[in-house]
N, C-alpha and C positions, 0 to 999 in steps of 0.2 A: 590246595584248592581254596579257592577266598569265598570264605560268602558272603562278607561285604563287599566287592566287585562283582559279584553275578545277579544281587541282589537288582531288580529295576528302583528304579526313583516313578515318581507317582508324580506325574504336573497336573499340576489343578490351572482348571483353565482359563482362569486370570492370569495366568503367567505364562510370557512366551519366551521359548528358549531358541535359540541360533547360534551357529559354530559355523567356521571357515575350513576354508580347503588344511588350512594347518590346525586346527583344532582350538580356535582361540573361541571361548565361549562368550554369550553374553547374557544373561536372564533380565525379563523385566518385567514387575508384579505392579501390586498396591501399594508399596511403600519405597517402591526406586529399581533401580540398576545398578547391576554388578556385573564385572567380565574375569577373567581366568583364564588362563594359559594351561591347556590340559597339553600332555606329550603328544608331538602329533603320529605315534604308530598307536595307539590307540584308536577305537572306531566308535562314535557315538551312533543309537539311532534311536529314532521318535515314532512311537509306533501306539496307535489308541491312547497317548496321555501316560506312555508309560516310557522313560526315556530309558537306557540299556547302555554300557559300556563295558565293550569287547575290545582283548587280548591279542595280537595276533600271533602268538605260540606259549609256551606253558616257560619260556627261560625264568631265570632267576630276577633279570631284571624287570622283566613283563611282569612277572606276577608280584613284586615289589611295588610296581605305582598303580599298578590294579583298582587295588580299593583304597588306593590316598587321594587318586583323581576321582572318583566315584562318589567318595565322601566330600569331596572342594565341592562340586558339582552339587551334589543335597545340599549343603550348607546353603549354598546362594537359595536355593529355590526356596527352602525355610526361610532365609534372612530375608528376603524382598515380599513374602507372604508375610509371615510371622512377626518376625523381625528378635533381636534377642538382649537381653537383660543381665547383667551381671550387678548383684548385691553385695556391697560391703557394707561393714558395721566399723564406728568408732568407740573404743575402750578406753577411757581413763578418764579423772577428775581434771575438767577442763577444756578437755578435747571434742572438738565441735567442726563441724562443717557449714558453706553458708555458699548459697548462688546470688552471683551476681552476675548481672546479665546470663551471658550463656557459659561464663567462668564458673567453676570453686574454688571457691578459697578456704583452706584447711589450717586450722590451729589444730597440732598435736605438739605443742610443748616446747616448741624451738622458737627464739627472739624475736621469731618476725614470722606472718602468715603466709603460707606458703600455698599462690596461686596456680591453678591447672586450666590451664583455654584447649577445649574439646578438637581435636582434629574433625575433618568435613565428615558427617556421616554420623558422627555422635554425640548423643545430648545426654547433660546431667541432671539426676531430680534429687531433690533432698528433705529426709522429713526425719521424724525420732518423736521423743516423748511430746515435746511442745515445740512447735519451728521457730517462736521468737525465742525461746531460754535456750535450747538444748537439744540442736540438732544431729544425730547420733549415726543416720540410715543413709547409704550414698547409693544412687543406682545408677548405671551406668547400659545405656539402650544403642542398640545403632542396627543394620541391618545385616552388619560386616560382622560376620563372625571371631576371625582371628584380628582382624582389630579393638572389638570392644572386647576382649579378652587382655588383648595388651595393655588396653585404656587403665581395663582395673587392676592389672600389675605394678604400672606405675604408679598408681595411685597408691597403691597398700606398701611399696616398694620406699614410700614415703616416711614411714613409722612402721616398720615391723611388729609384729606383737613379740614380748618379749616373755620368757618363759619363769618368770617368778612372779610377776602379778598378773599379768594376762593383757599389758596395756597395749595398744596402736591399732592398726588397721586391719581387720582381718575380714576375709570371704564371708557369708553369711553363714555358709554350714561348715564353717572351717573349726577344727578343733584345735585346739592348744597344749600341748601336751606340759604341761605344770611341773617345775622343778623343787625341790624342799628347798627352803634359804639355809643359812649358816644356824646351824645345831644348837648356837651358843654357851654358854659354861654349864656344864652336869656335873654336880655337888660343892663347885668351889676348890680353892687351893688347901693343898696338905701342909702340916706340916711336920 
């Protein structure tokens, strides 16, 4: 039984939703359009602001895209409302971020700066302790859920954090799990 697929989605009524005889969605809010390809033996329906996606038998594979089409479908109606933000943090002496134009360009420690130009849909902002010295904070916005997710994968995907000092890109609530370094000499040589 899913309760993420029985569960209804809630459209607010800035947003309008439409689907084809094959179930090709499209939502359109305040902040843009998105479309989606849901399975077409699935059954949408729009009924008082409350849209619904229905099953038609209980198999294994029916109740498998159940609530992953259900969730696609939320996501747009969030992302063209709402819209979504992913935060990264830079770690290390030196390491910085900086917008240009609608580019970034990231210094983390390799010979040359390494630029990122946003695919359509997504914008970068950047800020830290002071934005002329020491730019630290990277955000990453668009309306596209599983894209501005990928956006900051690559991004972080750039510099890893590494596990003895805690240096490179990491998520904002991302935790680091810290390793001890080399032990080095306990009492000297015998002899």
């Amino acid at each position: 039984m899913s309760r993420i697929g029985r569960s209804p989605i809630a459209v607010p009524s800035k947003v309008d939703v439409k689907w084809t005889d094959k179930n090709f969605v499209t939502v359109k809010g305040p902040k843009g359009e998105l479309s989606q390809q849901i399975d077409p033996e699935l059954a949408l329906k729009l009924e008082d602001g409350q849209l619904t996606v229905s099953r038609p038998s209980d198999s294994r594979e029916h109740r498998s895209k159940h609530g992953l089409y259900r969730t696609l479908v939320n996501n747009m109606i969030v992302g063209v409302t709402t819209g979504y933000t992913k935060s990264l943090e830079i770690h290390g002496v030196g390491y910085r971020a900086n917008k240009i134009g609608n580019n970034l360009v990231i210094l983390v420690g390799y010979s040359h700066p390494i630029e990122v130009q946003p695919p359509a849909g997504v914008t970068f902002s950047v800020d830290g302790i002071d934005a002329a010295t020491k730019a630290t904070k990277i955000s990453v916005s668009g309306i596209d859920k599983q894209l501005v997710g990928a956006v900051a994968a690559e991004i972080r995907r750039l510099r890893k954090p590494e596990p003895y000092k805690g240096k490179g890109i990491r998520y904002a609530n991302e935790k680091i799990r810290r390793k001890a370094g080399k032990a080095g000499k306990v009492g000297g040589k015998k002899k």
